[in-house]
N, C-alpha and C positions, 0 to 999 in steps of 0.2 A: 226370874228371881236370881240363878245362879250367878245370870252377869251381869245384873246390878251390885252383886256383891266383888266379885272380879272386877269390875272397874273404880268401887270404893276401895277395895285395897290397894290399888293399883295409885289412887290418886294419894291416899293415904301415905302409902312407900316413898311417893315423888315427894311428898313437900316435908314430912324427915328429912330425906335425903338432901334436896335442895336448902335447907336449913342448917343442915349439918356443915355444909361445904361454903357456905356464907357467912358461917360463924367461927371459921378457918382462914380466911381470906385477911392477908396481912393489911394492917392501916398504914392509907400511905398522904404523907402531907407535904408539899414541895412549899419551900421557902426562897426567896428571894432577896440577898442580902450580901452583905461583906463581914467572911468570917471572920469576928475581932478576938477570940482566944477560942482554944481549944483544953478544956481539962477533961481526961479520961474520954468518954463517952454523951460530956457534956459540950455544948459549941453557945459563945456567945456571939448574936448574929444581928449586927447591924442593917436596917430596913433599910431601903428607897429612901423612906420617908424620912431616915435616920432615929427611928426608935427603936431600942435594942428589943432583942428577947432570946431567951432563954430555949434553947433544944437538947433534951436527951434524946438520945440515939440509940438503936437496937443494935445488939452486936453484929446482927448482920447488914446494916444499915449500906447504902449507897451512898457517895456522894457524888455529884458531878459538877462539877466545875467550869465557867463561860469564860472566854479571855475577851 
């Protein structure tokens, strides 16, 4: 009985936790375009396809750059 209960709490604690740390987890979305203006924190980013769209960016955003 006792470690049926120890191992419910047990399983219990993990998937809190593992929730917790999933619900932490930065969004991350890679674009693929030519950046045609920059204001502030916003990029307007010309597609492949040549359809634009619109990106806000986290202040700690990454960008990286293909030559």
């Amino acid at each position: 009985m006792n470690t049926v209960r120890i191992l419910t709490t047990a399983a219990f604690a993990t998937v809190i936790a593992v929730t917790a740390v999933s619900a932490q987890q930065p969004q991350t979305q890679r674009v693929r375009g030519t950046i045609e203006k920059v204001d502030g924190n916003t990029l307007l980013v010309k597609g492949p396809d040549g359809a634009p769209a619109t990106v806000s960016l986290a202040d700690n955003a990454i960008i990286v750059g293909v030559c």
